[in-house]
KEKE-3310 file (N, C-alpha, C; in steps of 0.2 Angstrom, whole numbers, plus 5000, padded with zeros to 4 digits):
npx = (5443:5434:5441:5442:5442:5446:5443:5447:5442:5442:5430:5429:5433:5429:5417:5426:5430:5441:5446:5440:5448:5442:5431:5417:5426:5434:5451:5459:5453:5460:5473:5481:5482:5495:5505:5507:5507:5516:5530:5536:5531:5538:5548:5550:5543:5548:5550:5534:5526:5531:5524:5511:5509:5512:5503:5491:5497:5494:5479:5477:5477:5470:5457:5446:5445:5430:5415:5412:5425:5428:5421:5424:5436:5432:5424:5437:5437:5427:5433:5444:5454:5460:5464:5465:5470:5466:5468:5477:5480:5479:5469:5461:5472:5471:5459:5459:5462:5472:5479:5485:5485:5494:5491:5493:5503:5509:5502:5509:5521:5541:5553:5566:5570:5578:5577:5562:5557:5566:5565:5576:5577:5565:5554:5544:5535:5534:5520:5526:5534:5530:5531:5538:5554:5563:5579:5580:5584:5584:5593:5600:5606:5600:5585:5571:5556:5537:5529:5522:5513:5515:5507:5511:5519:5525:5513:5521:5516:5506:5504:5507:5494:5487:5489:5481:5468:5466:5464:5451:5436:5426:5425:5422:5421:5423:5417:5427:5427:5430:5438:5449:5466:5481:5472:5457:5456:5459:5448:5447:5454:5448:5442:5429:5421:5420:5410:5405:5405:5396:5401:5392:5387:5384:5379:5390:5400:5406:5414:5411:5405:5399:5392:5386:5383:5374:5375:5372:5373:5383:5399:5400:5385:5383:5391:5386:5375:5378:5387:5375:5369:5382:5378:5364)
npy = (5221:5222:5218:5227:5230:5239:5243:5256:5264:5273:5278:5283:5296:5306:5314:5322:5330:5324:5319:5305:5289:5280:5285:5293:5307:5307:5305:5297:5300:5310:5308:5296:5280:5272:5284:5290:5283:5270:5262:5264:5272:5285:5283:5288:5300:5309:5321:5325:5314:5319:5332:5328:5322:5334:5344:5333:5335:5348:5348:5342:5350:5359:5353:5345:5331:5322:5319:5304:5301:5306:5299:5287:5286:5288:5276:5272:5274:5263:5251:5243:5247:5246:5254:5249:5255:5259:5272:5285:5299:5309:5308:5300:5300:5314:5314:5308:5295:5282:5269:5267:5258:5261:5254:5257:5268:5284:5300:5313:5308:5306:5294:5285:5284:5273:5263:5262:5255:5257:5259:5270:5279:5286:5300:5311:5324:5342:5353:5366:5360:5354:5354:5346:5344:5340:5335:5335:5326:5311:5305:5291:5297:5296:5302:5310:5303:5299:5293:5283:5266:5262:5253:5237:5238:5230:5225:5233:5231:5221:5210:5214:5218:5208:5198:5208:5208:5194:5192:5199:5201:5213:5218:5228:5236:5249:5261:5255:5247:5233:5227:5229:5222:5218:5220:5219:5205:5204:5201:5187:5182:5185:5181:5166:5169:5180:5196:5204:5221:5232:5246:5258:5269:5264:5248:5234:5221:5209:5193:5181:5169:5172:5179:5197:5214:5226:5243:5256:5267:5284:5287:5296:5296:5282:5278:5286:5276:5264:5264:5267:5250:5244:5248:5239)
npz = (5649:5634:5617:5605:5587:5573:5557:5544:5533:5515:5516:5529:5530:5518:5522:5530:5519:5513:5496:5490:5482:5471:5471:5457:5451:5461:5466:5458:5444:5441:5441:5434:5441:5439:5437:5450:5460:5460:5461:5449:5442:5453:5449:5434:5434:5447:5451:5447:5456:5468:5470:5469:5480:5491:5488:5493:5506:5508:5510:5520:5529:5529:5532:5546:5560:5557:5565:5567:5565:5579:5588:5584:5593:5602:5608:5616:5629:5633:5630:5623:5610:5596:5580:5563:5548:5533:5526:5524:5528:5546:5554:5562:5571:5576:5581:5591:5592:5601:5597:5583:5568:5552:5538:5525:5525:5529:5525:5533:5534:5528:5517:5516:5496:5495:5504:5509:5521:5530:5546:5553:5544:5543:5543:5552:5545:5550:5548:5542:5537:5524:5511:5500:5490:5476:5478:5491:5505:5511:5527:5521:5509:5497:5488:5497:5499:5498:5513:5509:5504:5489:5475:5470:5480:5495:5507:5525:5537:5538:5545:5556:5560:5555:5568:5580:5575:5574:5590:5592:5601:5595:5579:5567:5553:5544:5531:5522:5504:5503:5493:5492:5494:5502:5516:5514:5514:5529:5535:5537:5546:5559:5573:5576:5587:5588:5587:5570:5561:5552:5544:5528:5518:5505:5497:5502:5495:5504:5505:5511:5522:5535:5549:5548:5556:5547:5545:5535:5533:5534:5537:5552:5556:5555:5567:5575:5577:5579:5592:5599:5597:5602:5616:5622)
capx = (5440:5433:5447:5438:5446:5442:5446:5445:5442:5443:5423:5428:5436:5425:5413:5430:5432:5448:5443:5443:5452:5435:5422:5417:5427:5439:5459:5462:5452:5464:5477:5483:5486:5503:5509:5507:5505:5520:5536:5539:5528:5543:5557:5549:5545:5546:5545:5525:5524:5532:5521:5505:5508:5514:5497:5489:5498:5490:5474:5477:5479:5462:5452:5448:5443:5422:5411:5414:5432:5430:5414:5429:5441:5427:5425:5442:5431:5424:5434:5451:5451:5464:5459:5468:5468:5471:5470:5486:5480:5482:5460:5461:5476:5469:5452:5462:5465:5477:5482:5483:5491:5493:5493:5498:5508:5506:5505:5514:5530:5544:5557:5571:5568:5582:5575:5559:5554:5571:5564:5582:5577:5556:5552:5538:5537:5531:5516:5530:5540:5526:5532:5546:5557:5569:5587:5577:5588:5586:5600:5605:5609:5594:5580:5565:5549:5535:5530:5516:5514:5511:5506:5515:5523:5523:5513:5524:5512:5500:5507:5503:5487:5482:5486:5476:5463:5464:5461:5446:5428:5419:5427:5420:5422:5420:5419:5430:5425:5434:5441:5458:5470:5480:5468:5451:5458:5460:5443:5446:5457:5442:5439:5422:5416:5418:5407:5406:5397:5399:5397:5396:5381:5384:5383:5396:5400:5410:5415:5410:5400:5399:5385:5388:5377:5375:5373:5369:5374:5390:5403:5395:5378:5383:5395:5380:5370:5383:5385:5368:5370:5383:5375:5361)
capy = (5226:5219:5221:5229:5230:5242:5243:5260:5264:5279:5280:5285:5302:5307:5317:5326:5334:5320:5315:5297:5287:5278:5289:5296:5314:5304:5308:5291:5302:5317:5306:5288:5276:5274:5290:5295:5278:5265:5264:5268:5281:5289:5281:5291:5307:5309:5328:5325:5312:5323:5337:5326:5323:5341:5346:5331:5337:5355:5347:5339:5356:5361:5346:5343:5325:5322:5315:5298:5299:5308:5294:5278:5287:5290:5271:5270:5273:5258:5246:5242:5249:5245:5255:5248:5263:5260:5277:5289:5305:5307:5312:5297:5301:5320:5314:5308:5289:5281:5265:5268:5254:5263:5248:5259:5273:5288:5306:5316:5304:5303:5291:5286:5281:5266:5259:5265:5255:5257:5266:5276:5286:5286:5306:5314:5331:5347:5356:5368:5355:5349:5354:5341:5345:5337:5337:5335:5322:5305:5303:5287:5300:5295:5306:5310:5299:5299:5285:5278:5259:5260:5247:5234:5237:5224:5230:5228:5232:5218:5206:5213:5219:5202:5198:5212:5206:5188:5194:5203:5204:5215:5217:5236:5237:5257:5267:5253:5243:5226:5225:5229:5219:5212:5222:5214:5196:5204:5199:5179:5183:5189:5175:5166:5170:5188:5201:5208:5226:5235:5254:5259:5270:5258:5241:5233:5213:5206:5187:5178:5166:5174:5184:5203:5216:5230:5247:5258:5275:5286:5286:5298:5293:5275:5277:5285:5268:5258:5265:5262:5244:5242:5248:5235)
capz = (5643:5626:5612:5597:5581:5568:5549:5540:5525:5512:5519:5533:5531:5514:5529:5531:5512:5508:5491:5488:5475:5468:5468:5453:5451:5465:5463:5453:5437:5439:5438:5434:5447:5439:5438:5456:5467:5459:5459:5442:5442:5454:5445:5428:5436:5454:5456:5447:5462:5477:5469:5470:5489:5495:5486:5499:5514:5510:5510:5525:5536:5528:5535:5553:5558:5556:5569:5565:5569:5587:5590:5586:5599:5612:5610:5620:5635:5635:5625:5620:5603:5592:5572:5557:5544:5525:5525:5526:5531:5551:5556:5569:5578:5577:5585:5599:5595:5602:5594:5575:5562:5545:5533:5518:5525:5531:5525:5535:5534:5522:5519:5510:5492:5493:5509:5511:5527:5535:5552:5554:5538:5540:5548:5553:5544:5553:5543:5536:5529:5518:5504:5499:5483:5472:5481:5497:5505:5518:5530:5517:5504:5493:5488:5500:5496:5503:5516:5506:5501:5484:5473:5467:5486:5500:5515:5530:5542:5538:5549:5562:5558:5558:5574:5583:5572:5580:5596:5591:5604:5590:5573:5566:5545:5542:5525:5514:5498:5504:5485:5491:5497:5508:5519:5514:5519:5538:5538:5536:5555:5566:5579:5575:5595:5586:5583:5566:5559:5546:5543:5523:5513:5498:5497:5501:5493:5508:5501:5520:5525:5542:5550:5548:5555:5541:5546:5529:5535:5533:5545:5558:5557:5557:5572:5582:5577:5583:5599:5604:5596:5606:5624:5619)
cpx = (5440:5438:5440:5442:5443:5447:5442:5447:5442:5436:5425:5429:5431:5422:5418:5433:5438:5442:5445:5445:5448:5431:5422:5420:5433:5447:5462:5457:5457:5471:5479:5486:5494:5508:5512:5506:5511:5525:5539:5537:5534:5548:5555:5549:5542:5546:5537:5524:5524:5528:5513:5505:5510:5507:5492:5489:5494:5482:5473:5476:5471:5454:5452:5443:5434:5423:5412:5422:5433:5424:5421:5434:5439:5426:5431:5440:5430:5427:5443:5454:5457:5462:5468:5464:5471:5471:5477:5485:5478:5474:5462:5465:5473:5464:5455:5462:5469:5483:5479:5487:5489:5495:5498:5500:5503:5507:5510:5522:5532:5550:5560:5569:5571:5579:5568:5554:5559:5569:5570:5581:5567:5556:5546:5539:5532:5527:5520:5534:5535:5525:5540:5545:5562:5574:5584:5580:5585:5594:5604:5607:5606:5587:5575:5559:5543:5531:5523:5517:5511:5509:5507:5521:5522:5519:5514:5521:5506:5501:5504:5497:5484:5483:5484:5469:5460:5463:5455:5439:5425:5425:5423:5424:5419:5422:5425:5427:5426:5435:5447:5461:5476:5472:5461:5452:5457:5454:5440:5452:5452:5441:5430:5417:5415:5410:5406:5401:5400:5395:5398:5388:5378:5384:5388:5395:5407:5408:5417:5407:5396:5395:5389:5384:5381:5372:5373:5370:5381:5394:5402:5390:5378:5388:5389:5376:5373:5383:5380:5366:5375:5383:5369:5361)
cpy = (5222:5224:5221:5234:5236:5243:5249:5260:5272:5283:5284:5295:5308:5313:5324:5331:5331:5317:5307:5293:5283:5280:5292:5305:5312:5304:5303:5295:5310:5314:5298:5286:5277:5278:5292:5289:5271:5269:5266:5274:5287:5288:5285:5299:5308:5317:5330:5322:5315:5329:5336:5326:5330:5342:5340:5333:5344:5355:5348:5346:5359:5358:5346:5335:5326:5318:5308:5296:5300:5301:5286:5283:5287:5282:5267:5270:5269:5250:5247:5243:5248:5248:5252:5253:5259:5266:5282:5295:5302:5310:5307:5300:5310:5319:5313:5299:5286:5275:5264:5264:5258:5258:5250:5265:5279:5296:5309:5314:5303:5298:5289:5281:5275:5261:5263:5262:5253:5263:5269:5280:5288:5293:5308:5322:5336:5349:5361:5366:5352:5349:5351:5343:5341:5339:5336:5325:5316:5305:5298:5292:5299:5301:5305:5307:5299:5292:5282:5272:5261:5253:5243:5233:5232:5228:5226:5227:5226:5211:5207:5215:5214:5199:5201:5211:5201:5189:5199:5198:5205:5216:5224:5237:5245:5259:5263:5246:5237:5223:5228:5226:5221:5215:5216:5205:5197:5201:5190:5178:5181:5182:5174:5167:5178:5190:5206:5214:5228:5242:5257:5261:5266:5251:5237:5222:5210:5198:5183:5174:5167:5180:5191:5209:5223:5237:5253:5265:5277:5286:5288:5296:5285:5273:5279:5279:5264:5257:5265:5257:5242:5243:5244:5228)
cpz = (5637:5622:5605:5592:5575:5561:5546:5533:5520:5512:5524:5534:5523:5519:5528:5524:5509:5504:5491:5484:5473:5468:5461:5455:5456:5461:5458:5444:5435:5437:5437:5437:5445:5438:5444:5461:5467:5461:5456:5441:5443:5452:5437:5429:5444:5455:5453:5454:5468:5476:5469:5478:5492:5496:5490:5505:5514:5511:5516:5534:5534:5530:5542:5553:5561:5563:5572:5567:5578:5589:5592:5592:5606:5612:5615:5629:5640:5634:5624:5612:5599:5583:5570:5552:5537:5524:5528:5528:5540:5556:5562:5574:5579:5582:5591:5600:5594:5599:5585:5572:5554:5541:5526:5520:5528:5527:5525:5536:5528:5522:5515:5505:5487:5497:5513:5520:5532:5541:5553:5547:5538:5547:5544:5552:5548:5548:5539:5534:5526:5513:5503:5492:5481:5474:5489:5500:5514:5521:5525:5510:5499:5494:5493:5498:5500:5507:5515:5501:5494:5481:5468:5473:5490:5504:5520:5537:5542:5541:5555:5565:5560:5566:5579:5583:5574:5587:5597:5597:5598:5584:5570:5556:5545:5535:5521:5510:5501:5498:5487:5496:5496:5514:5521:5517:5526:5540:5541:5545:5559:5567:5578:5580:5590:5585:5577:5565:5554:5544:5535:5521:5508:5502:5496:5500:5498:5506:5508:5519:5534:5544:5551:5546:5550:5544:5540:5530:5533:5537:5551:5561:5559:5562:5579:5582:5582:5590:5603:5601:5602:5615:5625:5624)
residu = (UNK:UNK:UNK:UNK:UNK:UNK:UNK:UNK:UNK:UNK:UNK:UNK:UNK:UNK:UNK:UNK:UNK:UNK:UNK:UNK:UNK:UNK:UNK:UNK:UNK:UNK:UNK:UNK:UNK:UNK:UNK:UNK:UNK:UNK:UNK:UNK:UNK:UNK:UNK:UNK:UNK:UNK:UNK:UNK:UNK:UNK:UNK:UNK:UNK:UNK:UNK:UNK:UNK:UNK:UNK:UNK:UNK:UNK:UNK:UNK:UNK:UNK:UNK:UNK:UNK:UNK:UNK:UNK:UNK:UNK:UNK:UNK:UNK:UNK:UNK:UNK:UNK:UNK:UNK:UNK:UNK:UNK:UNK:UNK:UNK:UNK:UNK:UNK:UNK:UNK:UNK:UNK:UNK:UNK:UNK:UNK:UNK:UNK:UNK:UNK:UNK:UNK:UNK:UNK:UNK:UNK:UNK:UNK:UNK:UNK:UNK:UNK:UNK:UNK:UNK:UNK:UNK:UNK:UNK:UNK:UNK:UNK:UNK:UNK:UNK:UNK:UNK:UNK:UNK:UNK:UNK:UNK:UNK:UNK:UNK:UNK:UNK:UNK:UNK:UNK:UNK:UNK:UNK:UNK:UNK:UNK:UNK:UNK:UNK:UNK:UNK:UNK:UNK:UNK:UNK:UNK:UNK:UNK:UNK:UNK:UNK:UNK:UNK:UNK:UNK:UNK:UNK:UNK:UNK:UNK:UNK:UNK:UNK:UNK:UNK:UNK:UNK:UNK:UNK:UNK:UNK:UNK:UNK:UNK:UNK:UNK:UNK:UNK:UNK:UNK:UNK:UNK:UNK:UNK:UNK:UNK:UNK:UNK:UNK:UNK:UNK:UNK:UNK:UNK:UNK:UNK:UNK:UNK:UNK:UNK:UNK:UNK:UNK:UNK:UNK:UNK:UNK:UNK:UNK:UNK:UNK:UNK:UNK:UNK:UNK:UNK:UNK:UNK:UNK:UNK:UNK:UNK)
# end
């Protein structure tokens, strides 16, 4: 079975009503990156930052995953499908797929805010815990955080990201900018036997020398393309 690789982006889930953090009217104009996405942001005032994600997670039960999410899961089918997700809401593993890497965290997970990527303190909240508060405690006795890389963070998942990516058949870019990194590198991975595509209504400036078909739609529309591209 072909290993095919896919890299989401803040495109993909848009369809779904998550606002994006670059669009115009997008949640980076309601609030400044570093209030609500550093470290210091939460070392300044961390119950604005646990109060900016609660108000996330309640989105999160408001939205179901779009077309575009259930279309990459149905590729499991046919394919060995590995998605890498810069995104942190949880629409793929909702559609029903099954191997998901979260590069920058996940929603639904909190964890402690001494050793934020110690696994004996990283849980998965039920929809009635999704409102986390101040005093709201990690087994290490440190406040509740939530389990998103932000920036200025390492991400520890991008290790392995790249090798799934070296063993890429077809290589799949949906719905992100390729202006953030580490992510955007994954691309200098992909095996040159690969096949690359790329699904994004904008243009996108990927920094390649390397053939990559461009399919010009939004994530559903350009996931129906795909798929009869690749039965082709």
């Amino acid at each position: 079975m072909k290993k095919l690789i896919i890299l989401s982006g803040a495109g993909m889930s848009a369809e779904s009503g998550i606002s994006t953090f670059r669009d115009a009217g997008g949640l980076w104009d309601k609030y400044p990156v570093e209030q609500v996405a550093t470290p210091e942001g939460f070392k300044a005032n961390p119950a604005l930052v646990l109060d900016f994600y609660n108000q996330r997670r309640k989105q999160l039960l408001k939205v179901k995953p779009n077309r575009g999410h259930e279309l990459v899961a149905e590729l499991e089918h046919k394919f060995d499908v590995t998605v890498i997700t810069q995104n942190v809401d949880n629409l793929h593993e909702r559609a029903g797929s099954s191997k998901v890497i979260h590069l920058h965290g996940e929603l639904t997970k909190v964890c402690s805010s001494n050793n934020p990527d110690d696994p004996r303190y990283i849980k998965e909240l039920k929809p009635e815990e999704y409102i986390v508060k101040m005093g709201d405690l990690a087994d290490d006795g440190s406040q509740l955080r939530p389990y998103i890389v932000w920036f200025g963070e390492a991400v520890p998942k991008i290790e392995v990201a790249a090798d799934y990516v070296m063993q890429a058949d077809i290589f799949l870019i949906i719905g992100t900018s390729m202006n953030v990194y580490p992510a955007a590198g994954l691309l200098n991975y992909v095996p040159q036997s690969a096949k690359v595509y790329l699904i994004d209504p904008n243009d996108v400036n990927v920094a390649t020398g390397r053939s990559i078909e461009v399919i010009k739609k939004g994530a559903s529309a350009g996931m129906e393309e795909l798929l009869t591209r690749l039965e082709e």
